[in-house]
C-alpha positions in Angstrom: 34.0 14.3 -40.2 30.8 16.5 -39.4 31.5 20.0 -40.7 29.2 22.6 -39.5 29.2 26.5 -41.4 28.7 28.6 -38.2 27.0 31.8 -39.2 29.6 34.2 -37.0 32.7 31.8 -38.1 32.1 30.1 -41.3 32.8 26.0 -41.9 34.1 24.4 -38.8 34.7 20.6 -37.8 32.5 19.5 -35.3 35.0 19.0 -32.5 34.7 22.8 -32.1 31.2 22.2 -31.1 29.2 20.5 -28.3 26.2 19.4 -29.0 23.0 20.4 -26.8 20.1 18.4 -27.7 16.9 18.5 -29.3 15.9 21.7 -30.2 12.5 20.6 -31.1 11.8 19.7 -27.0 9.7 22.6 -25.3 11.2 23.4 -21.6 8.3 23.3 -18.9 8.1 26.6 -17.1 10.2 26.5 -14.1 8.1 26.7 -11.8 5.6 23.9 -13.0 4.8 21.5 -10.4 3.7 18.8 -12.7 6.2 16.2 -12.4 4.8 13.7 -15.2 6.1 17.3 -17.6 9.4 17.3 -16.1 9.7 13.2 -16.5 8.4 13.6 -20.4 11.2 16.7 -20.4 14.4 15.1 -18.7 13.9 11.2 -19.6 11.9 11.2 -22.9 13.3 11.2 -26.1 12.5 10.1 -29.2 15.6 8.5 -31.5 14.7 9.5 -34.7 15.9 8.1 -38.5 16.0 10.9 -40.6 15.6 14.8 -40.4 16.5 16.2 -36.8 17.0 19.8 -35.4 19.6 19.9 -32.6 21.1 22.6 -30.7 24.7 22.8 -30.9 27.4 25.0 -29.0 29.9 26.6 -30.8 32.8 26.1 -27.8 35.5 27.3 -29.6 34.7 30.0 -32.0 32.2 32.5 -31.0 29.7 30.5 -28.4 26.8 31.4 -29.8 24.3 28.2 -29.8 23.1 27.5 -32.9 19.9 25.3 -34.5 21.3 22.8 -36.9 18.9 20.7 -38.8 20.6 17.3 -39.4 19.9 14.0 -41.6 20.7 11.5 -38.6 21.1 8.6 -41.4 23.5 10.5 -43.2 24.7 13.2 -41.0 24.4 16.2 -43.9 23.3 19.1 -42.8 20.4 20.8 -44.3 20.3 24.5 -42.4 22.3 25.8 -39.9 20.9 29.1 -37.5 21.1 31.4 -34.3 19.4 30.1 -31.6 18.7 33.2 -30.1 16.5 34.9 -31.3 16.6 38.2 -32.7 15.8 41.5 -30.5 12.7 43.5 -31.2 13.2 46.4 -33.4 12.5 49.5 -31.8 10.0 52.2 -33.7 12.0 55.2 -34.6 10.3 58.6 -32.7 
């Protein structure tokens, strides 16, 4: 079994999780026209043997998405991280 160590929740198994894709694919704006973009974006994915960053949902636990770099040969996991990313600090007046 796949365990994942959420940064809110600790270890969890991975049926606490759904998984979300690549995290390495870059969404087209939404309001790009080009359809050969949205094509590469939807239907294009590369399968590959080794290290992989994926997003990953944590469904039940605290729902935060999360970045998980992940040996797709092996399935250990290297890093786990927040997807979101943090807000700007604000300078102190």
């Amino acid at each position: 079994m796949l365990r994942i160590d959420c940064p809110c929740c600790g270890p969890r198994d991975h049926d606490e999780f759904r998984y979300g894709g690549d995290a390495s694919i870059i969404r087209p704006a939404h309001d790009d026209p080009d359809f050969e973009a949205w094509y590469r974006y939807v239907f294009v994915r590369r399968n590959p043997a080794g290290s992989h960053r994926e997003h990953w949902q944590h469904v039940l636990g605290c729902r935060q998405w999360l970045i998980v770099e992940r040996d797709t040969r092996t399935h250990s996991i290297a890093s786990v991280a927040l997807a979101r990313k943090p807000a700007p600090r604000k300078s102190a007046q």
